[in-house]
LUMLOMAR-427691 format. One line per field, with one value per atom (N, C-alpha, C): residue in one letter; chain; atom name; x, y, z. Coordinates in steps of 0.001 Angstrom, whole numbers, padded with zeros to 6 digits. Layout:
# residues N
aa	A, ...
ch	A, ...
at	CA, ...
X	X, ...
Y	Y, ...
Z	Z, ...
//
This chain:
# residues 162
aa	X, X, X, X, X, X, X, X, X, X, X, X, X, X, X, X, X, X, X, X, X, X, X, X, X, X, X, X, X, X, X, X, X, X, X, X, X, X, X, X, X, X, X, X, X, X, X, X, X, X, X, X, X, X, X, X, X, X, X, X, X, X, X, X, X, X, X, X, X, X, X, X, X, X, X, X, X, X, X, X, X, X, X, X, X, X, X, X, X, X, X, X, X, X, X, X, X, X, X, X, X, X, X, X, X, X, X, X, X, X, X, X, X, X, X, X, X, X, X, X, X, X, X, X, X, X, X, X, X, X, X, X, X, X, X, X, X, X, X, X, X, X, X, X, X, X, X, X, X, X, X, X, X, X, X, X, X, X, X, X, X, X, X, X, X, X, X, X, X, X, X, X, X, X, X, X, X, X, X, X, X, X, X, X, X, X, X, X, X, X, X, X, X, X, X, X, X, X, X, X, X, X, X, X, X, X, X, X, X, X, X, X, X, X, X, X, X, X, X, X, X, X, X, X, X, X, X, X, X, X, X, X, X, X, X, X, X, X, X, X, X, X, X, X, X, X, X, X, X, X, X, X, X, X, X, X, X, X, X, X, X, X, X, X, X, X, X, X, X, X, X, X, X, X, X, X, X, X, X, X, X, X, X, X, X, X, X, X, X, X, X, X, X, X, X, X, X, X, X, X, X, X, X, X, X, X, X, X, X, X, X, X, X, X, X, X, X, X, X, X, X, X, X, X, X, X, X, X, X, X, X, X, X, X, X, X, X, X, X, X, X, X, X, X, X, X, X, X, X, X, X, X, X, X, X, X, X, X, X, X, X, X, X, X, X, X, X, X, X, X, X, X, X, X, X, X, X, X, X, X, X, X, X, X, X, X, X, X, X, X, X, X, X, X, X, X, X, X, X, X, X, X, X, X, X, X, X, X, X, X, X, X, X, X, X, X, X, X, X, X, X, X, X, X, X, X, X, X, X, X, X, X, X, X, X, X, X, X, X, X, X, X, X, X, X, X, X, X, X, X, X, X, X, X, X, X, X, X, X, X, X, X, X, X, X, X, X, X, X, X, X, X, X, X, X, X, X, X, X, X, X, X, X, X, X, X
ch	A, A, A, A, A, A, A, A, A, A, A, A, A, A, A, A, A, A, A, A, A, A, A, A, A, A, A, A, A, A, A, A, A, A, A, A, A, A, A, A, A, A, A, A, A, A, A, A, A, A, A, A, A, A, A, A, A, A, A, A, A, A, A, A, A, A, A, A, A, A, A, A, A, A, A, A, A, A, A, A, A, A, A, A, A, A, A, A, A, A, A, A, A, A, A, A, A, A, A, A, A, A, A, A, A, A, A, A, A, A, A, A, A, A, A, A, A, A, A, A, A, A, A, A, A, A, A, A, A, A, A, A, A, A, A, A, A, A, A, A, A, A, A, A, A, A, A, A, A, A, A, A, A, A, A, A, A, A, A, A, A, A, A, A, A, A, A, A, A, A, A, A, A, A, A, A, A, A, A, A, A, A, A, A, A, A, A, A, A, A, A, A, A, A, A, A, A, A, A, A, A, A, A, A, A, A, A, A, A, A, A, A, A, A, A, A, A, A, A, A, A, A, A, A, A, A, A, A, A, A, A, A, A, A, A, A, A, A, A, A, A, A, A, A, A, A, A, A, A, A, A, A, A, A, A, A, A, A, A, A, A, A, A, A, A, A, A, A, A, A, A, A, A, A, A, A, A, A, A, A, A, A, A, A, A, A, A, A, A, A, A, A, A, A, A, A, A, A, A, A, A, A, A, A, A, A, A, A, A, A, A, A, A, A, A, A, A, A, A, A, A, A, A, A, A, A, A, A, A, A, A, A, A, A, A, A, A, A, A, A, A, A, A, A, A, A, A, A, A, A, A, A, A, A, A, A, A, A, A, A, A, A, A, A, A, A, A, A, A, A, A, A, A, A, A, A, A, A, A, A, A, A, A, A, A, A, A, A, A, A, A, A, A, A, A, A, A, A, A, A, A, A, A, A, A, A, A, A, A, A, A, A, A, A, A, A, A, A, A, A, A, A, A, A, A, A, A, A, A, A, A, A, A, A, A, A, A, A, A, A, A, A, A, A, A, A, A, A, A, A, A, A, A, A, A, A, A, A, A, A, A, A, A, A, A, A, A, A, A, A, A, A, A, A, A, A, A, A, A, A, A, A, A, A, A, A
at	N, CA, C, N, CA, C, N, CA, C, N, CA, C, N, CA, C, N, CA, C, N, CA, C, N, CA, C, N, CA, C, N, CA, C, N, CA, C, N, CA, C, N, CA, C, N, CA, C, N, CA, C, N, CA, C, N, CA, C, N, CA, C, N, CA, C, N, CA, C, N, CA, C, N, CA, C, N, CA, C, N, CA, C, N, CA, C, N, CA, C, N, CA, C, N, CA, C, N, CA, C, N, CA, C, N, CA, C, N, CA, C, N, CA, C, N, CA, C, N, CA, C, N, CA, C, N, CA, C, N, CA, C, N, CA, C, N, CA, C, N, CA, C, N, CA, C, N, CA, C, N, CA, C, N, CA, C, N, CA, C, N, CA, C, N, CA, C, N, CA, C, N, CA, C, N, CA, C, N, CA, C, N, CA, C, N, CA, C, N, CA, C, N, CA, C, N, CA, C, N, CA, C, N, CA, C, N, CA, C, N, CA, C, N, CA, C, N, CA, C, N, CA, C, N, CA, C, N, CA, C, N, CA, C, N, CA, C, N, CA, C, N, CA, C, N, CA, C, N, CA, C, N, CA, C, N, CA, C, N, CA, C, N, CA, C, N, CA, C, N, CA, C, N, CA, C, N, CA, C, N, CA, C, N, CA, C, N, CA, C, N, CA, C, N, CA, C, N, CA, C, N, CA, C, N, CA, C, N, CA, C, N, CA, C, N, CA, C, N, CA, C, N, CA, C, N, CA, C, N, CA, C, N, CA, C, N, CA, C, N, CA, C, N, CA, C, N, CA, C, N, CA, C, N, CA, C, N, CA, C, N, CA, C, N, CA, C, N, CA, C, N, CA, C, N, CA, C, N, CA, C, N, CA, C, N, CA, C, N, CA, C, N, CA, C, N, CA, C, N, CA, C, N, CA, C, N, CA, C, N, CA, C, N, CA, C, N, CA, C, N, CA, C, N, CA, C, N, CA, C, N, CA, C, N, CA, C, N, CA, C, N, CA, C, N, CA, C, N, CA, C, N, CA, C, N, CA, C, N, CA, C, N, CA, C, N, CA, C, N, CA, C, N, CA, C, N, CA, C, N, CA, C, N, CA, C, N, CA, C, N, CA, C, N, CA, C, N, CA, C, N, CA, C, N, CA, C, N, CA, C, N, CA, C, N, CA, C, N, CA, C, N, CA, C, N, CA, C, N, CA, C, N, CA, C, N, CA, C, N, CA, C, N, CA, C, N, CA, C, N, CA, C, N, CA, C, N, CA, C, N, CA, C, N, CA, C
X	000814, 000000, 000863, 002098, 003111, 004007, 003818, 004076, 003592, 003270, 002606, 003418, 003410, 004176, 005927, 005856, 007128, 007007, 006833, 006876, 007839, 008850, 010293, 011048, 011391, 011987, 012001, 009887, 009518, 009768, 009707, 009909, 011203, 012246, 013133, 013890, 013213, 013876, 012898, 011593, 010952, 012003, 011896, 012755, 013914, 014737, 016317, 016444, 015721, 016659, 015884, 014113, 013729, 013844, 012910, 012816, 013895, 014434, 015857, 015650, 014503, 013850, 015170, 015548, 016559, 017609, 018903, 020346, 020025, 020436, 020613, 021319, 022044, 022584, 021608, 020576, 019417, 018866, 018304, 017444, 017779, 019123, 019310, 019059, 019369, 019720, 018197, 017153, 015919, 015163, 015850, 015359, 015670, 017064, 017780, 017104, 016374, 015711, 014576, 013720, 012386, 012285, 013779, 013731, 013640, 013776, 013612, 013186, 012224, 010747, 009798, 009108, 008123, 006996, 006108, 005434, 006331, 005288, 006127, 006785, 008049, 008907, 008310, 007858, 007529, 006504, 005349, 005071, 005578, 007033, 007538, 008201, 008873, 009585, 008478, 006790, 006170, 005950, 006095, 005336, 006850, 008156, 009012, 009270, 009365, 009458, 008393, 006854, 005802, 006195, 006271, 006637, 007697, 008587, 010139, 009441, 009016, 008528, 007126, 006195, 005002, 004378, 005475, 004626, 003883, 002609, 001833, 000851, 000557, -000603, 000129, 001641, 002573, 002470, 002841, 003058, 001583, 000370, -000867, -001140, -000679, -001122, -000034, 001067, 001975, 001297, 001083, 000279, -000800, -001554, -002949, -002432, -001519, -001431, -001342, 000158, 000209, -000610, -001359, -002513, -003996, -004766, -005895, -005929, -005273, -005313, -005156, -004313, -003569, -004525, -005102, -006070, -007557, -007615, -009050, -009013, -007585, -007179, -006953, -006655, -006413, -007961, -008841, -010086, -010510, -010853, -011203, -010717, -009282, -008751, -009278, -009280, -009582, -011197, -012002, -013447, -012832, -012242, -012039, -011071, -010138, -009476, -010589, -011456, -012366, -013048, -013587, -014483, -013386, -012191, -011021, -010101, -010204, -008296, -007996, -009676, -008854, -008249, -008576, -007535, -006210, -005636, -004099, -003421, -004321, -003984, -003468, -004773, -004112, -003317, -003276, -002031, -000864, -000563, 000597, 001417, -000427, -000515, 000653, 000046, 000673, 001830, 002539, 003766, 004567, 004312, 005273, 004938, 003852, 004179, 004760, 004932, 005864, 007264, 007489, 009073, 009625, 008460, 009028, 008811, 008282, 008430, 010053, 010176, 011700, 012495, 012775, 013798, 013556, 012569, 012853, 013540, 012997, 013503, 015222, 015076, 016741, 017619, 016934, 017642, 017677, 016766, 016863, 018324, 018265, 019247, 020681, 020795, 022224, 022858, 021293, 021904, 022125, 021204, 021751, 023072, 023399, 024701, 025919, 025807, 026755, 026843, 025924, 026412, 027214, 026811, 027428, 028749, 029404, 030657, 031562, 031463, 031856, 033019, 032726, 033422, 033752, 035109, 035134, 035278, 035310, 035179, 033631, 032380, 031413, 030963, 031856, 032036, 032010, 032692, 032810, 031309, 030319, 028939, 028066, 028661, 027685, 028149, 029179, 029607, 028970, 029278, 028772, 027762, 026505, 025286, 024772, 025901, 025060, 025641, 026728, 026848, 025954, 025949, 024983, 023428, 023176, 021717, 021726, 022784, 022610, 023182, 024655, 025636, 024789, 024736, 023775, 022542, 021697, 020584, 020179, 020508, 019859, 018714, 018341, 016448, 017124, 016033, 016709, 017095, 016498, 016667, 018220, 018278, 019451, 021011, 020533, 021630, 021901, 020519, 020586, 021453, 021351, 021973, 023342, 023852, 025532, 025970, 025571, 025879, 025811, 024995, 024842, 025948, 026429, 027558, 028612, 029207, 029825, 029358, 028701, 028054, 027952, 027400, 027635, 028856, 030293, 031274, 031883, 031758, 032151, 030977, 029807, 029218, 029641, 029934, 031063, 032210, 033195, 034268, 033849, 033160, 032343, 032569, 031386, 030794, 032343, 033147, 034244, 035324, 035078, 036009, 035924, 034445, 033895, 033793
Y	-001193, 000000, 001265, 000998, 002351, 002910, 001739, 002534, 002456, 003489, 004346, 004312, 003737, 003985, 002934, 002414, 001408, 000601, -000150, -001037, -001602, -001918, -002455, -001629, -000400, 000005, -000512, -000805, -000574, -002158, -003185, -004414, -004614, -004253, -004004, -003684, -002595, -002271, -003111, -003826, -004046, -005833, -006437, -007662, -007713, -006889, -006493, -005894, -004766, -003767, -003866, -003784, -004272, -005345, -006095, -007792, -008815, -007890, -009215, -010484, -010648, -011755, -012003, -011285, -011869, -010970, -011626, -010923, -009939, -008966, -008149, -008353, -010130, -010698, -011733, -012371, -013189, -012603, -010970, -010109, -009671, -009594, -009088, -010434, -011924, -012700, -012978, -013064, -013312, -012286, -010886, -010053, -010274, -010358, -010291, -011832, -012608, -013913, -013212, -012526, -012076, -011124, -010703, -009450, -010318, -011479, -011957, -012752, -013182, -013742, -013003, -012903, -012340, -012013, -010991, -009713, -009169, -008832, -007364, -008019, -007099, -007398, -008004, -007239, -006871, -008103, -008905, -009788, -011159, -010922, -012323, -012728, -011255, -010945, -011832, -011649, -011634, -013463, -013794, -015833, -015886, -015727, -016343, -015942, -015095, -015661, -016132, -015601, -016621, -017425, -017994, -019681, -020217, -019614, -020064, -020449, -019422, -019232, -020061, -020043, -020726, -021855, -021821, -022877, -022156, -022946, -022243, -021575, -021936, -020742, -019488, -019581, -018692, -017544, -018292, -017158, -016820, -017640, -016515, -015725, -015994, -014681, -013671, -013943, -012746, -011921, -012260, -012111, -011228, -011620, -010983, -010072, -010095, -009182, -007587, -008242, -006938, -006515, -007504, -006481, -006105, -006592, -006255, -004715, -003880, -002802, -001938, -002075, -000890, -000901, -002444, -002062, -001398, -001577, -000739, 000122, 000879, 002242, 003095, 002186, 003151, 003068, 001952, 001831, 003254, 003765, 004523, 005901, 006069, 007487, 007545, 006569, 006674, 007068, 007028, 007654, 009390, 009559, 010636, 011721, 011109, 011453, 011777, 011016, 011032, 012326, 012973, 014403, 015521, 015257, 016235, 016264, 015674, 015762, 016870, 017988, 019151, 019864, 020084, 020811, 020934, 022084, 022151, 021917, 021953, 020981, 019394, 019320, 018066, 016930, 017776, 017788, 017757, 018894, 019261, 017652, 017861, 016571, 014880, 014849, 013627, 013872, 014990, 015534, 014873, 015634, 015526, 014306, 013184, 011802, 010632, 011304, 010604, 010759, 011900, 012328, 011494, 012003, 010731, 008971, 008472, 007243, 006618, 007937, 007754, 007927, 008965, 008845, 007561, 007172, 005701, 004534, 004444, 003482, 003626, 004634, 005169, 004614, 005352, 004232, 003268, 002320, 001032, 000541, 001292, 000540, 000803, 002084, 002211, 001951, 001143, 000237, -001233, -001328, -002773, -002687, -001388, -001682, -001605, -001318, -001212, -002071, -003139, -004590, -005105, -005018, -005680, -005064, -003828, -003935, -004015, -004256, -005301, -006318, -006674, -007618, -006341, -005731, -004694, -005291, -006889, -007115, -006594, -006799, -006369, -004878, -004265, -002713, -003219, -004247, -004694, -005004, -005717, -005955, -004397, -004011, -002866, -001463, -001881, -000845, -001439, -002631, -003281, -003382, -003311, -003245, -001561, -000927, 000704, 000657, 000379, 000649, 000024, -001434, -001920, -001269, -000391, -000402, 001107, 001923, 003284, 003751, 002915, 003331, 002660, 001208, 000411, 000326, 000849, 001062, -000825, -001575, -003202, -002976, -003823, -003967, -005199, -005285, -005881, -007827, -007965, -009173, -009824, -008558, -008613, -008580, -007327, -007409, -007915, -009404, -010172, -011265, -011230, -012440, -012254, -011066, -011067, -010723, -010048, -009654, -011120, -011989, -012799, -013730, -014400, -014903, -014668, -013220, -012400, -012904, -012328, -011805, -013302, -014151, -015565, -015857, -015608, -015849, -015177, -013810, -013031, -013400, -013982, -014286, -015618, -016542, -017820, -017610, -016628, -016099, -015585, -014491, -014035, -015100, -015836, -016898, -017294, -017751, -018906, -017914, -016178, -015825, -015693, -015814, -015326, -017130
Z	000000, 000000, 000000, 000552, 000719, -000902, -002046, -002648, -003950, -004704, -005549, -006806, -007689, -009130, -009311, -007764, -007702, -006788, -006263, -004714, -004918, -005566, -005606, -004706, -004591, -003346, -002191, -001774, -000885, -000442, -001001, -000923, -000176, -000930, -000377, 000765, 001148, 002374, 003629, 003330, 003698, 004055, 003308, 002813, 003328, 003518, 003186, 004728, 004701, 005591, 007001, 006488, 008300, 008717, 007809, 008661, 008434, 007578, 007541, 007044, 006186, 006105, 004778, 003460, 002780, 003389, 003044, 002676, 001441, 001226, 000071, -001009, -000684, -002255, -002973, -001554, -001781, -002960, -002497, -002773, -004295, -004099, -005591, -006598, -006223, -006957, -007121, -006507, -006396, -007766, -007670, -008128, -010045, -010058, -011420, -012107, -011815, -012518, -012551, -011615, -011730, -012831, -013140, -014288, -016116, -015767, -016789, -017626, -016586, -016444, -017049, -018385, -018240, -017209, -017101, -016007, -015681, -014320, -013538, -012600, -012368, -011743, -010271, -009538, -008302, -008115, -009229, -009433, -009204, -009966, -010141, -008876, -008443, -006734, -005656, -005911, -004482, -005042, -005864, -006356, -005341, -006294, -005694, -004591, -003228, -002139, -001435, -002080, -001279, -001117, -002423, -002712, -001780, -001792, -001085, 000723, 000917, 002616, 002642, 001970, 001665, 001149, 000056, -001149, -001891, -002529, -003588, -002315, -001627, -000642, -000051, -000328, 000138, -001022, -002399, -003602, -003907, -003276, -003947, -002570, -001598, -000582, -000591, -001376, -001620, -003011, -003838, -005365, -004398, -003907, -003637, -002594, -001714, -000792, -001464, -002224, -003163, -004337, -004340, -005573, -004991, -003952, -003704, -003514, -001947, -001616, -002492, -003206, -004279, -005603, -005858, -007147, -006515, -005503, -005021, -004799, -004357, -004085, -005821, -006545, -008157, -008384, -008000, -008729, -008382, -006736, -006472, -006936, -007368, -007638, -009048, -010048, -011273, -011371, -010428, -010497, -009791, -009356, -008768, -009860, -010532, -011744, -013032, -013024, -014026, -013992, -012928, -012382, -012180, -011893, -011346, -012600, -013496, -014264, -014464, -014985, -015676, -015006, -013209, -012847, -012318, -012519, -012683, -011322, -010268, -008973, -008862, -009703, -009625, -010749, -012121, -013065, -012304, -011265, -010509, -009493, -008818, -007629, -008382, -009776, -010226, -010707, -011162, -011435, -010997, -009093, -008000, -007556, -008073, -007676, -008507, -009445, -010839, -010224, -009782, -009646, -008594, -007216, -006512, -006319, -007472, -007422, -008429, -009251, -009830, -009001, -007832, -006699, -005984, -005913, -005134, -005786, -007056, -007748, -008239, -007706, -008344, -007080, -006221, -004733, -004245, -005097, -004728, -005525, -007084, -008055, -007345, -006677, -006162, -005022, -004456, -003170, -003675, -004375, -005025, -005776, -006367, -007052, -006181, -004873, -003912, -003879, -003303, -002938, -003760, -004907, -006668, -006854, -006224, -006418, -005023, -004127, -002942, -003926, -004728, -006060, -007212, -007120, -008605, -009770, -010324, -011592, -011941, -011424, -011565, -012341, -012166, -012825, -014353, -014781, -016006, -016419, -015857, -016123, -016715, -015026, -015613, -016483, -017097, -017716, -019276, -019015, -020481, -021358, -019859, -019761, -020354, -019959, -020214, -021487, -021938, -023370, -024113, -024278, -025095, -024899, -024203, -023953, -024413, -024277, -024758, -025757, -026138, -027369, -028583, -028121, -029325, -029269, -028420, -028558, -028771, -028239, -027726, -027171, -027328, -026517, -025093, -024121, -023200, -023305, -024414, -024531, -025004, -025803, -026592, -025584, -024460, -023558, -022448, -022405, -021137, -021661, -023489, -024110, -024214, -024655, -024666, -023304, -022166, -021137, -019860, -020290, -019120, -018860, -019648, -019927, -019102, -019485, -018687, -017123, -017036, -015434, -014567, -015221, -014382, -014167, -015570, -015147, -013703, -013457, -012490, -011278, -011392, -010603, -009667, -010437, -009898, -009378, -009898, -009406, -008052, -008268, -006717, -005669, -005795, -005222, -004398, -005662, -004631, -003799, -004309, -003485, -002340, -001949, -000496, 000164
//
């Protein structure tokens, strides 16, 4: 219910930083398969640790946890959006809630990328990752396929150095 345009932050610190329920390498490793899974991220995030902690009554009360409140809460704003859009109040109102659901999501990526260079071959991933995605303009399929390779190798390396 706490968040609005991203709950991946909110998962997170929720997961990670209060309950301690994952490690923040769990979290990431949990996260980077959910990214490539078709749906939504935050989707594939709540099956797989239902599931992990639950089973299947685990991943549909994680599924439903996170979708009941929040779809009855848009149901309701979208009748309220419907009578209100034209004014410039509340044009404004969604502005400043676009902006901050990008500062969150921005802070989730640069706490996760802290962890990820704890290991500095990793810099190599993600340097690789921004070129192919901005110099060559790749779609993400394209740079999970030449990039992964990579990244498992340094991911094994990881693994045995610790």
């Amino acid at each position: 219910m706490s968040g609005f345009g991203g709950v991946l932050p909110w998962a997170r610190r929720t997961l990670v930083e209060r309950d301690k329920i994952l490690t923040s390498e769990e979290f990431s490793a949990i996260l980077g398969i959910c990214q490539i899974v078709p749906g939504p991220n935050i989707m594939n995030l709540a099956v797989c640790i239902g599931s992990r902690f639950g089973g299947a009554r685990g991943a549909l009360a994680a599924t439903l946890g996170l979708c009941l409140g929040p779809i009855s809460i848009v149901l309701c704003l979208a009748l309220l959006y419907e009578h209100y859009s034209y004014l410039e109040s509340v044009k404004g109102l969604l502005r400043g809630i676009s902006a901050v659901g990008v500062g969150l999501i921005a802070s989730t990526g640069f706490k996760m990328m802290r962890d990820e260079f704890r290991y500095p071959a990793m810099f190599l991933v993600v340097a690789l990752t921004i070129i192919a995605a901005t110099v060559f303009h790749l779609g993400l399929g394209y740079v999970v396929l030449l990039i992964a390779p990579i990244a498992i190798f340094l991911a094994r390396k990881k693994a045995q150095a610790l």
